[in-house]
GUZAMI-523684 format. One record per residue (C-alpha): x, y, z. Coordinates in steps of 0.02 Angstrom, whole numbers, plus 50000, padded with zeros to 5 digits. Layout:
N
XYZ...
END
This chain:
314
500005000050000501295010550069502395008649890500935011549790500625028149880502215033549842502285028549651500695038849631501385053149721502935053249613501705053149450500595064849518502465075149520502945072849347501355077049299501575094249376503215096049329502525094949140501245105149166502235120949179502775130849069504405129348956505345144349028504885138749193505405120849197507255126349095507255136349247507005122149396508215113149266509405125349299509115126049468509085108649483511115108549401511715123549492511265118349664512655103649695514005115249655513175130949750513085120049910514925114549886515405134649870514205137550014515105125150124516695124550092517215143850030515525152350088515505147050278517575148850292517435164850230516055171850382517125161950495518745171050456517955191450458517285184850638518855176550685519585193350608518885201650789519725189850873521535187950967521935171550957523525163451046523485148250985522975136751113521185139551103521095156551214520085169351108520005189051168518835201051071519895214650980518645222150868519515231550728521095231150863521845216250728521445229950581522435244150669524095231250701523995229150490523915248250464525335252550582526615235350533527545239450402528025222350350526145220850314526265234650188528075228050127527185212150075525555219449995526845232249893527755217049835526085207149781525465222249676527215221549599527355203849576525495206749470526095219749381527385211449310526545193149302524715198849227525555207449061526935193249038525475180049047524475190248914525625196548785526605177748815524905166248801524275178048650525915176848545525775156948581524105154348520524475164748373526175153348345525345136748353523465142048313523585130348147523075113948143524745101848114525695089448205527025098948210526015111848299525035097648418526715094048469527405111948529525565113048603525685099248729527595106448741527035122348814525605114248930526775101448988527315112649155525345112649197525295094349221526925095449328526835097349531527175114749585528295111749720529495101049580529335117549462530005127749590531415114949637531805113549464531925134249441532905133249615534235122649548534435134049387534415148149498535795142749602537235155149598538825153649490538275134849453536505137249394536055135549216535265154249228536735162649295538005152349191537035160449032537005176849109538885175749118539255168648961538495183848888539655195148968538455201649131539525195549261538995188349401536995188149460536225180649604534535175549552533795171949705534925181649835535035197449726533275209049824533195216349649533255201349547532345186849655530595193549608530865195249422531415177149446530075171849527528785181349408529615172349264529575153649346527545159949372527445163549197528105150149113527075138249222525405146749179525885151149011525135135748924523295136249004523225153748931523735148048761522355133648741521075149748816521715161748669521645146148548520015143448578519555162648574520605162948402519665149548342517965155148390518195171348234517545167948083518925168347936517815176047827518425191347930520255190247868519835183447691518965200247652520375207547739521565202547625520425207547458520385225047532522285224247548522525224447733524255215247790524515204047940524765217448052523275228447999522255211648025522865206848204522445225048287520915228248172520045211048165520955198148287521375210348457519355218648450518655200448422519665192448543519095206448682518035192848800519385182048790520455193548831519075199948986519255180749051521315180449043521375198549133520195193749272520865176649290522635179649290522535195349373521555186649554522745170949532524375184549535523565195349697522805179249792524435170249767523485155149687525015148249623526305159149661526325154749851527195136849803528545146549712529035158449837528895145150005529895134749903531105143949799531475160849935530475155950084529815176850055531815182150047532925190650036532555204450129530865200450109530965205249935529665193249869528465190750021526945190349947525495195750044524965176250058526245170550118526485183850261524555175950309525355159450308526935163750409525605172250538524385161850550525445142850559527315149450612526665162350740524925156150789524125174750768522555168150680521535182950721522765193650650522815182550489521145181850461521235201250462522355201350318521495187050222519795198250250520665211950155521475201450021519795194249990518975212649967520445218049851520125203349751518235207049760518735225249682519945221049560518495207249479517245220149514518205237249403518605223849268516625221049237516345240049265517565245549142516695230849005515165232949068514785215549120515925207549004514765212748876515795223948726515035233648553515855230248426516155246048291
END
């Protein structure tokens, strides 16, 4: 009785469900898809989030003994100047990563765009480092880095610069770093701008080329406007992986440890050092707070400035 109560209940669903109208069910459709992986952002990056602005409030020794600060945890970041050391080194590290990943990914594409197997073979040659563990990348760029034995500074003297500490030199170890960030990320934004290069019609550069227009006049008159979303999704993207410290916090822990001099201590990795080296988890969470609105901004002016994403073409 009990099972045939239920099948008619389930029918008596369906029947409902087909009742509505189209827009309406593509809509609990939707719903329906979007809900596993909004419950997994809820839990897992949603909740932590509200638990680290309270914690934020918070002075926490370590050992379980909580004292309410308020914004006590906000005034230590504004007056510790290592705090502003590190967030001046992650603007600098983007500044020099977000570019490089570009204008490197977008001269890729454009290199191995064309079907061949010559050019399926440099393809999976410049997204081999993505399928590599981070912590060996950084090893790897360690050992080349090494002074006076490493590959890097081996060339740099065999072309008649002297000497150069890659990793001890304050005003080299960024760069370094930067350019061991780059080439590991370089091949995920090459298959992006592929596919973005892909997506315009050739049409575009046949007629082109009747109306006499050379390579050149085609890239920045036909391939740079039609690649603009692409281009949206490679600025945001790289641009919130190069401030969070997505990948880049491997690199430095690995490769500098945030030295010397604290010349590449990202703003992560000052949250890590004070939150699991010195146990100041309120403090931490005051800083990751702040990273997390800066990130909010930066994703925020990029949709302002396109307008949602959305661009008019002339």
């Amino acid at each position: 009785m009990t099972a045939h109560l239920n099948g008619d209940r389930k029918a008596a669903k369906r029947a409902a469900l087909r009742q509505l109208p189209t827009e309406r069910r593509e809509a609990v459709a939707g719903i329906l898809f979007v809900l596993p992986d909004a419950l997994g952002l809820l839990v897992f990056i949603g909740l932590p989030m509200l638990l680290a602005i309270g914690l934020s409030a918070f002075e926490v020794d370590g050992f379980g003994g909580f004292r309410f600060v308020g914004l006590g945890n906000y005034a230590r970041m504004v007056a510790d100047p290592l705090f502003w050391s590190a967030l001046r080194v992650t603007l600098t590290f983007a500044l020099m990563a977000v570019p490089l990943l570009y204008v490197i990914g977008l001269m890729l594409a454009l290199l191995v765009q064309k079907t061949s197997r010559f050019n399926t073979a440099m393809r999976f040659l410049f997204f081999a480092p993505q399928v590599v563990s981070l912590v060996v990348v950084a090893l790897v760029w360690q050992l080349m880095s090494v002074e006076k034995i490493g590959v890097l500074p081996r060339l740099i003297a065999g072309l008649g610069f002297g000497s150069v500490s890659f990793l001890g030199n304050p005003h080299v170890a960024l760069f370094t770093v930067v350019l061991a960030f780059v080439w590991f990320l370089m091949g995920f934004y090459m298959l992006i701008f592929i596919g973005g290069l892909q997506d315009i019609p050739k049409e575009y550069y046949e007629a082109a080329r009747i109306d006499g227009a050379n390579r050149a006049q085609s890239f920045w008159h036909i391939t740079l406007p039609l690649l603009r979303p692409t281009s949206f999704f490679v600025l945001v993207v790289s641009s919130v992986a190069a401030v969070s410290g997505q990948q880049a916090f491997d690199l430095v822990y690995v490769m500098t440890r945030g030295g010397p001099a604290n010349a590449t201590l990202l703003l992560i990795t000052y949250i890590y050092q004070q939150a699991f080296q010195y146990g100041a988890f309120g403090y931490a969470s005051a800083m990751a707070t702040l990273l997390v609105l800066m990130l909010m901004a930066i994703t925020f002016a990029f949709f302002w400035a396109t307008r949602g994403g959305r661009f008019q073409y002339d």
